[in-house]
N, C-alpha and C positions, 0 to 999 in steps of 0.2 A: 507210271509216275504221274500226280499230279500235281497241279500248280495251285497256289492261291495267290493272289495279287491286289495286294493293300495300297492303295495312294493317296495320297493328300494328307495323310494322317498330320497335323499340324500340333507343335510345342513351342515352349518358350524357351530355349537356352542361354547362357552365356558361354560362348564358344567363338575362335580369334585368335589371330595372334596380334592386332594392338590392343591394348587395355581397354583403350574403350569398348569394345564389341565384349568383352568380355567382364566390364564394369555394367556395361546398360542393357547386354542382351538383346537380344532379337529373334523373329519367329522362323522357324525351321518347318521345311515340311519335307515329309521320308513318304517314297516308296519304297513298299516291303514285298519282295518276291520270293515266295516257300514253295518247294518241292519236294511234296513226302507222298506215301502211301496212302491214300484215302478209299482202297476200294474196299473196306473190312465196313466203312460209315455207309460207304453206297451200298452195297447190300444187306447190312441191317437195319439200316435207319435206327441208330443208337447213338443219342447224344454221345456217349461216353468214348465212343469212339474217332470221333475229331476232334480238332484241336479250338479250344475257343478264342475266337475271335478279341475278345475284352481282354484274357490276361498277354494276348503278344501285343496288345496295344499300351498297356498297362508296363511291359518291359521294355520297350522300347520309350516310352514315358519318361521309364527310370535312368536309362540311358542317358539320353538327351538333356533331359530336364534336373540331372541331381549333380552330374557329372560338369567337369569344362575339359574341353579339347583346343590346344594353338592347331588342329589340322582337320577340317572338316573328312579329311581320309580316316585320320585316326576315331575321329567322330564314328564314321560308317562301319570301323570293323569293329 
């Protein structure tokens, strides 16, 4: 199995539970920790076969950023 390990990834949400944190917002920053299969990319060297980088930044973006959570738990899952 391998790992890939994302951090600092920085957004802007409004997430809280007093109103203000979640009227004014504040910056968030997610470490993302994935463990998949990768050895089909290591032996072919074929883009197609890993996972790109831009769209889990990009969903976790959407997470974060479209979304409001009162529980930075519920945030994470």
């Amino acid at each position: 199995m391998d790992k890939m390990i994302l951090t600092r990834m920085e957004y802007y949400g409004y997430h809280g539970v007093f109103e203000e944190e979640r009227k004014l917002g504040q910056r968030f920053y997610v470490d993302l920790e994935l463990e998949m299969d990768l050895s089909e990319a290591g032996r072919t060297d074929q883009l197609d076969t890993t996972i790109n980088y831009a769209e889990i930044h990009e969903k976790v973006k959407e997470v974060v950023e479209k979304k409001s959570f009162q529980l930075i738990e519920a945030l994470a899952e």
